[in-house]
C-alpha positions as CSV (number, residue, x, y, z in Angstrom):
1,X,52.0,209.5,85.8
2,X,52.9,205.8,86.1
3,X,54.7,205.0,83.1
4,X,52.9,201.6,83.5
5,X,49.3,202.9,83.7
6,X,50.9,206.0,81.3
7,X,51.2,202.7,78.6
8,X,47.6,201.0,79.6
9,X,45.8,204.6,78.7
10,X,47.4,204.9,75.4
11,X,47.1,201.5,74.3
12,X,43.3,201.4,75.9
13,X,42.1,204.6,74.4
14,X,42.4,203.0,70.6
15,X,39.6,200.5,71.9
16,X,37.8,203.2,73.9
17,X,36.4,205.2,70.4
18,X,32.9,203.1,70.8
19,X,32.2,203.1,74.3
20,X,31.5,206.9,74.2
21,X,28.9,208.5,77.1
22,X,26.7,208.7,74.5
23,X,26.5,205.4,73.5
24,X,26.6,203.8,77.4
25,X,23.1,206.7,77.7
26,X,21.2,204.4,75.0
27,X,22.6,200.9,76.2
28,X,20.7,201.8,79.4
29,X,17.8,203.9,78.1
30,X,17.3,200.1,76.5
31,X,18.2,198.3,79.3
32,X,21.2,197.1,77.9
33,X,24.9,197.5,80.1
34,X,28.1,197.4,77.8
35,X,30.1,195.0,76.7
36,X,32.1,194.1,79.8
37,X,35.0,193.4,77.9
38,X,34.7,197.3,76.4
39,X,33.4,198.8,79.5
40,X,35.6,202.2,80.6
41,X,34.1,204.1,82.9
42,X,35.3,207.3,84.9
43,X,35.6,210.6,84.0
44,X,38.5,213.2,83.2
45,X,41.9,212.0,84.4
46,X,40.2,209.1,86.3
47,X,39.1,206.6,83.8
48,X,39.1,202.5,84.4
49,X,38.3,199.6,82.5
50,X,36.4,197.2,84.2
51,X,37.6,193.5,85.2
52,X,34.6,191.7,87.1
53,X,37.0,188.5,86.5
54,X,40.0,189.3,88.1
55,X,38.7,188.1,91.9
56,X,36.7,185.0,90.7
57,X,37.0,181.7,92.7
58,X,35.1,178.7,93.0
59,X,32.4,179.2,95.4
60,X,31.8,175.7,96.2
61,X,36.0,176.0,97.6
62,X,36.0,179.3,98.9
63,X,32.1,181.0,99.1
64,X,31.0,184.8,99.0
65,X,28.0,186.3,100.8
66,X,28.4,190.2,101.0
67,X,31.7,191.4,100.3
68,X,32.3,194.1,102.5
69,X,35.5,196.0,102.7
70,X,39.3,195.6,101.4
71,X,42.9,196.6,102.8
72,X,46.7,196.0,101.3
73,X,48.8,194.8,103.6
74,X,52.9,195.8,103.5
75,X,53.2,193.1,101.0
76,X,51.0,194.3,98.3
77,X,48.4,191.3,99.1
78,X,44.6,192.8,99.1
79,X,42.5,191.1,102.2
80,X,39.2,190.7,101.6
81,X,36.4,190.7,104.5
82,X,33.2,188.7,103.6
83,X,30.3,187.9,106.3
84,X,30.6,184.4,104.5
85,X,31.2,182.1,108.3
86,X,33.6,179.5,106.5
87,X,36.2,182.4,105.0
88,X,35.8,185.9,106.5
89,X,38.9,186.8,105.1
90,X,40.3,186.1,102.3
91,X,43.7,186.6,100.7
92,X,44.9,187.7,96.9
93,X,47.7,188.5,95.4
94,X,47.1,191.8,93.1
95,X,46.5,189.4,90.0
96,X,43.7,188.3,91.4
97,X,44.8,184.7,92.7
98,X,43.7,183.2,95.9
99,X,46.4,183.0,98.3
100,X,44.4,182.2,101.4
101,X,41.2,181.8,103.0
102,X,40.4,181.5,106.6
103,X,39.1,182.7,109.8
104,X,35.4,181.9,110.6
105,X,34.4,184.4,113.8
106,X,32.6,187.0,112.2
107,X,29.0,185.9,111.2
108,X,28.4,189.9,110.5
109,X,31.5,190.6,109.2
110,X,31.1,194.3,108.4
111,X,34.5,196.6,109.0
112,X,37.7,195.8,107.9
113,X,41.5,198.0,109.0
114,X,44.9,197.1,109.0
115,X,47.4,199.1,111.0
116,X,51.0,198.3,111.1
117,X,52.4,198.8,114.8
118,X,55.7,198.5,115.3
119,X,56.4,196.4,112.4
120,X,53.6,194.1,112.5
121,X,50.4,194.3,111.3
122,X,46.8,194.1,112.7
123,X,43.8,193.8,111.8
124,X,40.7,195.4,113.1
125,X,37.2,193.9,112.2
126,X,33.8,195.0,113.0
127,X,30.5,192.5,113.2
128,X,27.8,194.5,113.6
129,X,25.4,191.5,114.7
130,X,23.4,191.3,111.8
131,X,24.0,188.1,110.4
132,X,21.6,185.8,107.3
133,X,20.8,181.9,107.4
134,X,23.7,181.0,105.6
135,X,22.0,177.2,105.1
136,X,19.2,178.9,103.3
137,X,21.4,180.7,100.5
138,X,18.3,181.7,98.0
139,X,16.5,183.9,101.4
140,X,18.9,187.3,102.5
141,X,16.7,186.9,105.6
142,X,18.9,189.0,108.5
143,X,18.4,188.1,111.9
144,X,19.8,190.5,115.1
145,X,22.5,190.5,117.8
146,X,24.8,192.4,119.4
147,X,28.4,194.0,118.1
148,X,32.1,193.9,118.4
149,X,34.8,194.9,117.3
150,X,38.1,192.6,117.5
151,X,41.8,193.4,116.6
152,X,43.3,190.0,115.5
153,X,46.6,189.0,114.0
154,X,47.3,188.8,110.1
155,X,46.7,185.2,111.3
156,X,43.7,185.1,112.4
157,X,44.4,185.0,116.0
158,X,42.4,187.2,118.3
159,X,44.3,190.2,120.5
160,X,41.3,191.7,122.4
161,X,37.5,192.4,121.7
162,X,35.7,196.3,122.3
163,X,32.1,195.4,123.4
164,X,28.8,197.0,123.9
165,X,29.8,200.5,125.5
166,X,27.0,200.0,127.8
167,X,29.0,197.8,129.7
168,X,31.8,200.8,130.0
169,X,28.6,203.4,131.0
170,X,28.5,205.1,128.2
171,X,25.7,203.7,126.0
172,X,22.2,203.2,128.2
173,X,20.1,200.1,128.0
174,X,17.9,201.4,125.3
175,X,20.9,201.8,122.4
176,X,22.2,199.5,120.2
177,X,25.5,198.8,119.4
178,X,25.8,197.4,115.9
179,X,29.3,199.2,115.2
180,X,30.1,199.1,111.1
181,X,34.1,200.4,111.2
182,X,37.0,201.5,112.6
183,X,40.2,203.3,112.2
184,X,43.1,203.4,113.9
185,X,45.4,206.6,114.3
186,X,48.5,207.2,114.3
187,X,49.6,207.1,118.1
188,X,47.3,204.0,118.2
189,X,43.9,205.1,119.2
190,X,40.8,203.3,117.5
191,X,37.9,205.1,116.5
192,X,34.8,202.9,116.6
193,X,31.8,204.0,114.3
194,X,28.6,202.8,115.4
195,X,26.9,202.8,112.1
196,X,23.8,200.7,112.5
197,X,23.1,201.1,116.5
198,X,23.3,204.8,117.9
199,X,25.0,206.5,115.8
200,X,28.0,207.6,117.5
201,X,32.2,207.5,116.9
202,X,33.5,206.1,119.8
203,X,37.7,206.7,120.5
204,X,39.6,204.3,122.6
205,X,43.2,204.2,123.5
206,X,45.5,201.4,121.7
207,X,44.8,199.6,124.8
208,X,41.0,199.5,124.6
209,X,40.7,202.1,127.3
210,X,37.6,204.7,126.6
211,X,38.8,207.8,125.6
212,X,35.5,210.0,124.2
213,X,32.6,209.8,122.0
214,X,30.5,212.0,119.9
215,X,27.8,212.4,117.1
216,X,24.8,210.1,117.6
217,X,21.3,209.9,115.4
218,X,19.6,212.4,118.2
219,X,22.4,215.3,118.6
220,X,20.5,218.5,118.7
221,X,23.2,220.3,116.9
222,X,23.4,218.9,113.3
223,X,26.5,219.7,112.5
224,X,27.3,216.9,115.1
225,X,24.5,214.8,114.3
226,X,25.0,211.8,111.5
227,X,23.1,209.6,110.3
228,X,24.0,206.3,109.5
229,X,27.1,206.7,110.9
230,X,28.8,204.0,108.0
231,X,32.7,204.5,107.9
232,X,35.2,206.6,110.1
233,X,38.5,207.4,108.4
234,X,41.9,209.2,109.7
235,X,43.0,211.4,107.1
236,X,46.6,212.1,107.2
237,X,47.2,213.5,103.8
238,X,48.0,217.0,105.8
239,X,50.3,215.5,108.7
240,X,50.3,218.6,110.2
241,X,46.7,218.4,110.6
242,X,45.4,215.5,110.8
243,X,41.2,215.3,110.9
244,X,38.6,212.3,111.0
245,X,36.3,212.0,107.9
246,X,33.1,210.3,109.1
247,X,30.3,209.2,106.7
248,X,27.0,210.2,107.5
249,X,25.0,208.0,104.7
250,X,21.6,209.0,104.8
251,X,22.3,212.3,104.2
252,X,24.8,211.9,101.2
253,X,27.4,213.5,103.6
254,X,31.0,213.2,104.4
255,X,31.5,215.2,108.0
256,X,35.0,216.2,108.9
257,X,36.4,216.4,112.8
258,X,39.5,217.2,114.7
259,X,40.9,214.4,116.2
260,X,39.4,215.1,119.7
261,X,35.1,215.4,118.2
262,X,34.9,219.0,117.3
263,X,33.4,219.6,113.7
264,X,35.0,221.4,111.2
265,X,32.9,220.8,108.0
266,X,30.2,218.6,105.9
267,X,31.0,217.8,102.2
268,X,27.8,216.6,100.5
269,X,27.6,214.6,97.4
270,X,23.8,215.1,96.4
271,X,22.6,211.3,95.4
272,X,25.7,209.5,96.5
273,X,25.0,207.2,99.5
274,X,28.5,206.7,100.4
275,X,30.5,204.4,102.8
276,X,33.6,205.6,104.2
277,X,36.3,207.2,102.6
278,X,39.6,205.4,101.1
279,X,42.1,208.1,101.3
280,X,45.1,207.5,98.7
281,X,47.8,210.1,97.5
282,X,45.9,213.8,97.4
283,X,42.0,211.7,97.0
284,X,39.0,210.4,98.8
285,X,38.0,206.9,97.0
286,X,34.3,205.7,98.4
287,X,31.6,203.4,97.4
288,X,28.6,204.5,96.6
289,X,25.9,201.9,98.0
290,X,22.9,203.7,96.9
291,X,21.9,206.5,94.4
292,X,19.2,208.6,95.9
293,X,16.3,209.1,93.9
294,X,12.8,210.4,94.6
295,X,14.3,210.5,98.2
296,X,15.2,207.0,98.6
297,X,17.8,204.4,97.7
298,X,17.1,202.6,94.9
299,X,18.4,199.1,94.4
300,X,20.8,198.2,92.2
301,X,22.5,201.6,91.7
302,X,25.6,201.7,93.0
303,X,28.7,203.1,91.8
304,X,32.3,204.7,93.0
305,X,33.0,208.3,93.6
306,X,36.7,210.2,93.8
307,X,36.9,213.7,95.2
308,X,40.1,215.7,95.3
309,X,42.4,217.3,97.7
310,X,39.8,220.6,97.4
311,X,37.0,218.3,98.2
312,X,35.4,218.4,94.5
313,X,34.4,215.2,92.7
314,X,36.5,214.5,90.1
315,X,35.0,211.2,88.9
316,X,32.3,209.0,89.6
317,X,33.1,205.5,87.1
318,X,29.7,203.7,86.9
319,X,27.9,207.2,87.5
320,X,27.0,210.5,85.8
321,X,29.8,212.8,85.3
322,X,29.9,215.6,88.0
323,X,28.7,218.9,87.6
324,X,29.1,221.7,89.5
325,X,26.6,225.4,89.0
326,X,27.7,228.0,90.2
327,X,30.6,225.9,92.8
328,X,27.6,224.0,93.7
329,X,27.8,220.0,92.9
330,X,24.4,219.1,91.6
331,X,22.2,215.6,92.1
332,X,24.1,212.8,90.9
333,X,23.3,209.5,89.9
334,X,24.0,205.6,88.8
335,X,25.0,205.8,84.7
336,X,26.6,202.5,83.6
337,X,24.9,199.4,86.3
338,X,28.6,197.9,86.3
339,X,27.7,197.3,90.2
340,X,24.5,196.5,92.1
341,X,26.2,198.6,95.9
342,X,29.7,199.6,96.3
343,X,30.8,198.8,99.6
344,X,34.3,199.8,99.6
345,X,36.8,200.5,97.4
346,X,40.6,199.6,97.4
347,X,43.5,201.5,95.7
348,X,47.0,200.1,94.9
349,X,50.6,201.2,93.8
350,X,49.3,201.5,90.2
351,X,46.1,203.4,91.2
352,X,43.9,200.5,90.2
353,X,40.9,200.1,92.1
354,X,39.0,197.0,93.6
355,X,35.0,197.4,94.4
356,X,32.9,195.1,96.7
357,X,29.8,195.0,96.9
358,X,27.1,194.7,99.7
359,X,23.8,192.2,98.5
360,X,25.9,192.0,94.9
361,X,24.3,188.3,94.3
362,X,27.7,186.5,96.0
363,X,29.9,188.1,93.5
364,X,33.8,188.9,94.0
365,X,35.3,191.8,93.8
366,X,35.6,194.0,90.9
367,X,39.0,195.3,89.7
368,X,38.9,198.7,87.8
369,X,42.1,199.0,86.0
370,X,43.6,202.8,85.4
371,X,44.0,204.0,81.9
């Protein structure tokens, strides 16, 4: 363990005593959340207390709309992507202080990478054309166009755009390309995942050059077919073997590939409407934008969800504590409403994490500090 965080958990577990499950179970059978300032949530060895201050700015300098997704660059700075059009990305060091603010392309700022090549690094952003009124801030009206993705420097400068594959033959009049993220692999290809068009992961070369794509909303073979096709992640954590974890949202599934399309396996998480999966040391890290119940996604019930190297949740902080019957995980929900939708979740050196949210009410990002 971190001798750091190894300090935080014993000095935090003196104040933890009267913030048992118990006691969180009656706070929101009365409709009552816990103190922030006592709030530790997680379960097992994966336990946080919750900072909503640490990413507060002043929104009149540097605004918020949805709060999308989160990378640390080589530096240790955490980037945050916001569909806000005045600051799409914006820059903190890891105590939460605003270091900078710019770049103003991506009305539907969605998807947020960053790959180093060769020594420098890159960014890769989706907009997936859905985009609000921003001069009408009290109506989350959405209005409709089309996708890109763009890879752009730490700067802000763009490198090239990937656009509608219909103009490459691949997608036919009809589909919609709204593409929601990317990943980038380790010889350089970029895997596009059309999350709120047709459903597909689309793999390019480093160049832009169409390589393959597979899945979609009407494959006949469901291992294959996903469904709200919402992140695409390379998992490296076996180098030997590396494998693509796509999130198939709709059906509280994670579905796992070879590099090339072909399926290996689905890893379901009954209730959790995840987004894509943040892989750090031996664990998947993903936000949990929904908790399914009576079949749908009720608002306001997000939370976080960790799974280990065996593919077992070991945590959920801000949701029931898993439970497994005979091997089997069962239906899992929201427990303590610390977030409205995790989006994404971001890990650093200490294995403290950051959640934004998606239609959080313009808040920053949440820091969840290891004890």
């Amino acid at each position: 363990m971190n001798p750091r965080r190894n300090f935080i958990k014993k000095t935090a577990a003196l104040g933890a005593v009267a913030v048992m499950p118990s006691t969180f179970n009656v706070n929101i059978i009365r409709g009552v959340a816990p103190s922030d300032e006592d709030l530790i949530i997680g379960h097992g060895d994966y336990k946080y207390k919750v900072d909503k201050k640490w990413g507060e700015l002043d929104p009149a300098k540097v605004p918020v709309d949805n709060c999308h997704e989160m990378v640390v660059d080589s530096m240790g700075r955490i980037i945050l992507l916001t569909d806000e059009p005045k600051n799409n990305l914006i820059i903190y060091d890891q105590s939460g202080n605003l270091i900078d603010a710019y770049c103003n392309r991506f009305p539907g700022g969605h998807g947020l990478t960053i790959n180093d090549e060769g020594g420098e690094e890159f960014l890769y952003v989706t907009d997936n054309g859905w985009f609000h009124d921003h001069k009408r801030p009290d109506e989350f009206k959405y209005f409709s166009g089309d996708g890109f993705v763009s890879k752009i420097s730490m700067k802000g400068e763009l490198v090239f755009n990937l656009g509608h594959p219909q103009t490459i033959g691949i997608y036919e009049p009809s589909q919609q390309f709204k593409p929601s993220e990317t990943a980038v692999a380790p010889n350089g290809d970029i895997y596009v995942a059309d999350g709120y068009g047709s459903d597909f992961i689309i793999q390019y070369d480093q160049h832009g050059k169409y390589i393959r794509h597979f899945g979609g909303s009407d494959n006949p073979d469901p291992n294959y077919r996903l469904q709200n096709a919402h992140g695409v992640t390379v998992d490296l954590r076996n180098p030997a073997n590396p494998q693509l974890i796509v999130t198939s949202r709709s059906e509280c599934a994670f579905k796992f590939f070879t590099m090339d399309g072909v399926y290996k396996k689905t890893v379901t998480i009954p209730g959790a409407m995840v987004n894509r999966a943040v892989i750090h040391g031996k664990n998947i890290y993903a936000g949990v934008c929904w908790s399914r119940i009576d079949g749908k996604g009720k608002h306001g019930t997000g939370y976080v969800t960790i799974l280990d190297e065996s593919d077992k949740v070991v945590s959920n902080p801000g949701g029931q504590a898993p439970r497994y019957v005979d091997g089997k995980l069962q239906h899992q929900i929201q427990e303590v409403p610390f977030i409205k939708h995790g989006h994404d979740v971001c890990v650093d050196g200490d294995e403290n994490l950051y959640v934004c949210q998606w239609n959080g009410g313009r808040t920053y990002p949440i820091k969840l500090q290891r004890v």
